[in-house]
C-alpha positions in Angstrom: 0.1 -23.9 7.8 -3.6 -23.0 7.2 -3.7 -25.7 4.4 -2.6 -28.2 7.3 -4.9 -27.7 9.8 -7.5 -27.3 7.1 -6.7 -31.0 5.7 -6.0 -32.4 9.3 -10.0 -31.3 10.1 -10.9 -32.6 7.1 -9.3 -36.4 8.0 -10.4 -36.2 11.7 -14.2 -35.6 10.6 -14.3 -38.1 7.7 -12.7 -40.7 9.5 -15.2 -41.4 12.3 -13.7 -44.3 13.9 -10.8 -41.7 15.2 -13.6 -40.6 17.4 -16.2 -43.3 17.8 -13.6 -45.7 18.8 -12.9 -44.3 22.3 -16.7 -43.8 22.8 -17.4 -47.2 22.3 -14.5 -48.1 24.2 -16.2 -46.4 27.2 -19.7 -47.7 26.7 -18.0 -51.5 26.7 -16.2 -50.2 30.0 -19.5 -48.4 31.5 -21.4 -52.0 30.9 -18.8 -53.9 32.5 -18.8 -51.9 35.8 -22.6 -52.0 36.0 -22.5 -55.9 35.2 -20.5 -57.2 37.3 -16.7 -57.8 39.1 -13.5 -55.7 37.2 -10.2 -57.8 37.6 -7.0 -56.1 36.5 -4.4 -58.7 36.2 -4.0 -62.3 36.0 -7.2 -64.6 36.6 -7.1 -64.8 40.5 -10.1 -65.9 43.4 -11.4 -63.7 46.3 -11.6 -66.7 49.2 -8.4 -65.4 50.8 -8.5 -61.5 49.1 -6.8 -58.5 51.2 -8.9 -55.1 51.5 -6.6 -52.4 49.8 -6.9 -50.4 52.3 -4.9 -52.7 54.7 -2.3 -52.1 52.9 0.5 -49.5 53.3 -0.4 -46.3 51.8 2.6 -46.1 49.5 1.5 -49.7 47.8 -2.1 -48.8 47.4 -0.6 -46.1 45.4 1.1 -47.5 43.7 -1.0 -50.4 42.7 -4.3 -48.2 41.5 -1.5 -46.6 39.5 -1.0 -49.7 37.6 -5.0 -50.1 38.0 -5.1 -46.5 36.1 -2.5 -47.6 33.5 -4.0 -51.3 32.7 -7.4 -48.8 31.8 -5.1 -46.5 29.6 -3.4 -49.6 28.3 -6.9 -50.7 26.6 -7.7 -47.4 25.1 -4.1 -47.4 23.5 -4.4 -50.7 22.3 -7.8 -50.4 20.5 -6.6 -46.8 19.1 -3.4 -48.2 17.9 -5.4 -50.6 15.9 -7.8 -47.4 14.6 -4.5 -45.8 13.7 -3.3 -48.8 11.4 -5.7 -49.2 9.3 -6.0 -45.5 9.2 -2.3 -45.1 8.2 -2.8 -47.8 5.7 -5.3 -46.4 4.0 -4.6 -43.1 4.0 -2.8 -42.8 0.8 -4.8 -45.5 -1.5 -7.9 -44.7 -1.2 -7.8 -41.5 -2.3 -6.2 -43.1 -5.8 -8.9 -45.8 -5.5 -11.6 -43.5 -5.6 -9.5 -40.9 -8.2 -10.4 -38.0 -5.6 -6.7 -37.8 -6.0 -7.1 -35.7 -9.0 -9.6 -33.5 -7.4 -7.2 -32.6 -4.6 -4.5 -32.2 -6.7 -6.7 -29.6 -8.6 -6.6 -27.5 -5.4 -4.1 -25.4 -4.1 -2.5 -27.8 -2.1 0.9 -29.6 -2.7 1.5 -33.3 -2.1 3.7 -32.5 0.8 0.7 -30.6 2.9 -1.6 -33.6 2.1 0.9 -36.1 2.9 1.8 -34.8 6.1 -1.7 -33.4 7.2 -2.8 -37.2 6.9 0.9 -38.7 9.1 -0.1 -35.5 11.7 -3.5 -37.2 12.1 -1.8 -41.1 12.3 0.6 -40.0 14.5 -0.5 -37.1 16.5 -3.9 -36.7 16.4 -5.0 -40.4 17.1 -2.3 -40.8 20.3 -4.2 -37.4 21.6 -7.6 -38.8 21.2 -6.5 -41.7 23.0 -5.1 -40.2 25.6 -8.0 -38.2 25.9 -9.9 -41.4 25.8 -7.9 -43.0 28.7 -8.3 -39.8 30.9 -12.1 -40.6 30.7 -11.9 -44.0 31.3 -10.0 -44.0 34.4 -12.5 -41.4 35.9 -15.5 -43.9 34.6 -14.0 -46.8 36.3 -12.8 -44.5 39.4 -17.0 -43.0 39.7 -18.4 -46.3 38.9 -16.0 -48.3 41.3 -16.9 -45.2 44.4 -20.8 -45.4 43.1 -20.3 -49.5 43.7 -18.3 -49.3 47.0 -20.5 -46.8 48.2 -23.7 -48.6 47.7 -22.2 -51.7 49.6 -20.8 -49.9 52.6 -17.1 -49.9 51.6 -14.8 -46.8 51.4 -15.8 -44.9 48.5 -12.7 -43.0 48.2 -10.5 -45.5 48.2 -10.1 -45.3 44.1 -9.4 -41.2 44.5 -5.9 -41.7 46.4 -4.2 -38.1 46.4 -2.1 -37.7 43.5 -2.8 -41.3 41.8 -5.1 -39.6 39.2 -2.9 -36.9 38.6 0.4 -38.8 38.5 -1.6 -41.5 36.0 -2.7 -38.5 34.0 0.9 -37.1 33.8 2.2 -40.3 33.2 -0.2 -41.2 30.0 0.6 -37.6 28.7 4.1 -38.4 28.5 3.8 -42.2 27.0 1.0 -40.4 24.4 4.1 -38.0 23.5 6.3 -40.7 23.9 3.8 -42.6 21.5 4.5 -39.9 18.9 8.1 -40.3 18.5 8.1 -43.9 18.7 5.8 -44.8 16.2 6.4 -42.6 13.9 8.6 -44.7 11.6 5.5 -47.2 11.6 3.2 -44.8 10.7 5.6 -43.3 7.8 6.3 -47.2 7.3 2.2 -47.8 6.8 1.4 -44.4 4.5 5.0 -45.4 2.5 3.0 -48.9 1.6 -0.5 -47.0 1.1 1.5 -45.0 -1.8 3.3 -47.4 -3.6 0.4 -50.2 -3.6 -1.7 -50.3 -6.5 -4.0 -53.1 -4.8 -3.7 -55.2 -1.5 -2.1 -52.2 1.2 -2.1 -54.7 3.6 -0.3 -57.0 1.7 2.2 -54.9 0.8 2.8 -53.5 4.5 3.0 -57.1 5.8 4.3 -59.3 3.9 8.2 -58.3 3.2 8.8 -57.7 6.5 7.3 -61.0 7.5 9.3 -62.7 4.4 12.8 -61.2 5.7 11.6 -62.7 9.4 11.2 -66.3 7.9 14.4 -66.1 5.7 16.6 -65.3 7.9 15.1 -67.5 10.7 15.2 -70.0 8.2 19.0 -69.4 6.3 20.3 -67.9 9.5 18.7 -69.6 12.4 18.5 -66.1 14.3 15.3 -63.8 14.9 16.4 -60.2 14.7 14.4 -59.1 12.4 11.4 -60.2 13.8 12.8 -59.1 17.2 13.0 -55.4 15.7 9.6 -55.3 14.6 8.2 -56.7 17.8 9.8 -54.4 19.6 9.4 -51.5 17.8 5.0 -52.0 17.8 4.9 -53.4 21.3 7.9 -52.2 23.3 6.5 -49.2 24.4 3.0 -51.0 25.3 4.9 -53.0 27.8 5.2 -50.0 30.0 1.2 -50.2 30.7 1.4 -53.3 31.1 1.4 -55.4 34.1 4.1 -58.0 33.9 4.5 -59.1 37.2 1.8 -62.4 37.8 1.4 -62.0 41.2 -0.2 -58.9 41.0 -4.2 -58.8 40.9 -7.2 -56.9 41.5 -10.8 -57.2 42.1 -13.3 -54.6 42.3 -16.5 -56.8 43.3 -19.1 -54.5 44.9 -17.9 -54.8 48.5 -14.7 -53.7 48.2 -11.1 -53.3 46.4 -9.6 -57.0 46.6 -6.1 -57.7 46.5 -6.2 -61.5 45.5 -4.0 -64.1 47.0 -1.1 -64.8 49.2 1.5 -64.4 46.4 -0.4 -61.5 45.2 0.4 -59.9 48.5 4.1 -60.6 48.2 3.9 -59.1 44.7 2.5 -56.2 46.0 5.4 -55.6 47.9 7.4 -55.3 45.3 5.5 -52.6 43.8 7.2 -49.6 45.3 10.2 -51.0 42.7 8.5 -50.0 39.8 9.8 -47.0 37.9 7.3 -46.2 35.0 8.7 -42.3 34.7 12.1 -43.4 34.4 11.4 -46.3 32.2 9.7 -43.8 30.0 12.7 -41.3 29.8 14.9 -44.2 29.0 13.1 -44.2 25.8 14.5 -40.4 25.1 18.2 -41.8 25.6 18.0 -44.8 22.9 19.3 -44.3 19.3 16.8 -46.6 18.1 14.0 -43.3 19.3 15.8 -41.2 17.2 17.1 -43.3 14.2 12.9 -44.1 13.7 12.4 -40.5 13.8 14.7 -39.9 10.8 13.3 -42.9 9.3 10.0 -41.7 9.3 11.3 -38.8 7.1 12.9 -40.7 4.7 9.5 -42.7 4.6 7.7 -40.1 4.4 9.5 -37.9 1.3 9.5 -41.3 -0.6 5.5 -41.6 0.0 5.3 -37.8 -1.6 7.8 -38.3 -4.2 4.7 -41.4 -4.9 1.7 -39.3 -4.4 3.3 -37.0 -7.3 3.6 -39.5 -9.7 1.2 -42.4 -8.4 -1.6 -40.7 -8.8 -4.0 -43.1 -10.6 -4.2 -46.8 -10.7 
């Protein structure tokens, strides 16, 4: 156990984009709230925009909920991309640069190493994020009061009781959520990083994007593309917002619900489910059968390590 959290240290301090990232993500975010308007949703004008607050409680909730989970939604995204390469390269390089021989001149087996490095693709990367998101929705929630403020509107119309809190909750659970769920494509990404002697990247896209076209091209049918997309963005879709009539400016003056048909989306809003949508995820086979796959993956990349060990 010591060995593990020893190598896990190790990964998170010599790969500086796991924290950098996030930081840079909130610097971009800080520079677009002091430059100008924030829209969350689809592209909408402000001639005939509603003031939050004149709508009903339960809907402004609501809505800066989805607000909170668009801002979480970025982070992910941008980490998720961090966590790919991360995954990918986690295994090759170290036979790329032979350090592979120094480490296995320590007293550490290839299982410790192996799954010190899928703790930090699949654990400690969906933490930082979440981490990351938690900051950025109080950035945007003290830069939007700050700009409110300034131009005489209700500053605490972003700090609704229990909207941080319940988007806070909520992007624990999806981060924990995360875990589980992409674990296969983590054990998936470290499985190709082993076996590759060259061209990771290659080798972790290209047969699952041959079987896609050959059996969309023998079979006329798409599930194996269908699997794939769901399994990398399924679980992003919960963030997201997928309803177009729903937008929202923050423009200096005031929080801008934008449009007539924005308004009637708005409405609907009190129909979304995001908690339950999320447990649903702990009732589907598919959850669990990636969670065995990922061991399977992951024994076949040590089995590799052992006996890959130069190029």
């Amino acid at each position: 156990m010591n060995h593990c959290l020893w190598l896990i240290r190790r990964e998170f301090w010599e790969n500086r984009a796991i924290w950098i990232t996030p930081l840079v993500v909130l610097g971009a975010l800080l520079l677009l709230l002091l430059g100008g308007k924030v829209q969350f949703g689809p592209i909408g004008g402000m001639d005939n925009g509603t003031p939050l607050g004149a709508i009903p409680a339960d809907q402004q909730q609501q809505l800066l909920l989805l607000v909170y989970a668009g801002i979480s939604l970025m982070m992910f995204l941008v980490m998720g991309v961090v966590a790919f390469f991360y995954a990918l390269d986690s295994l090759y390089s170290d036979r790329r640069d032979r350090s592979v021989l120094f480490w296995k001149s320590l007293p550490l087996s290839d299982a410790d190493t192996v799954f010190a490095k899928f703790a930090v693709g699949a654990g400690v990367i969906p933490l930082v994020s979440f981490a990351g998101a938690v900051l950025a929705q109080l950035l945007v929630a003290a830069g939007g009061s700050i700009r409110l403020a300034l131009a005489g509107g209700s500053a605490g119309i972003l700090w609704q009781p229990g909207v941080l809190g319940s988007a806070t909750g909520l992007g624990l659970l999806w981060t924990i959520t995360a875990m589980l769920w992409y674990a296969p494509v983590v054990a998936y990404l470290m499985l190709a990083s082993a076996w590759a002697r060259r061209g990771p990247f290659l080798w972790a896209v290209l047969p699952p994007l041959a079987v896609a076209i050959l059996e969309r091209v023998l079979l006329r049918s798409e599930h194996a593309g269908d699997f794939v997309s769901s399994r990398i963005f399924g679980l992003y879709r919960l963030l997201g917002n997928r309803d177009e009539d729903v937008s929202v400016t923050v423009n200096g003056d005031d929080v801008i619900v934008n449009g007539e048909e924005v308004r009637a989306g708005v409405a609907r809003l009190t129909d979304m489910d995001p908690l339950g949508a999320l447990l649903d995820f702990y009732t589907s086979p598919s959850l669990w059968l990636g969670v065995v796959a990922a061991g399977l993956m992951l024994g076949a990349a040590i089995w590799l390590r052992r006996y890959r060990d130069t190029d």
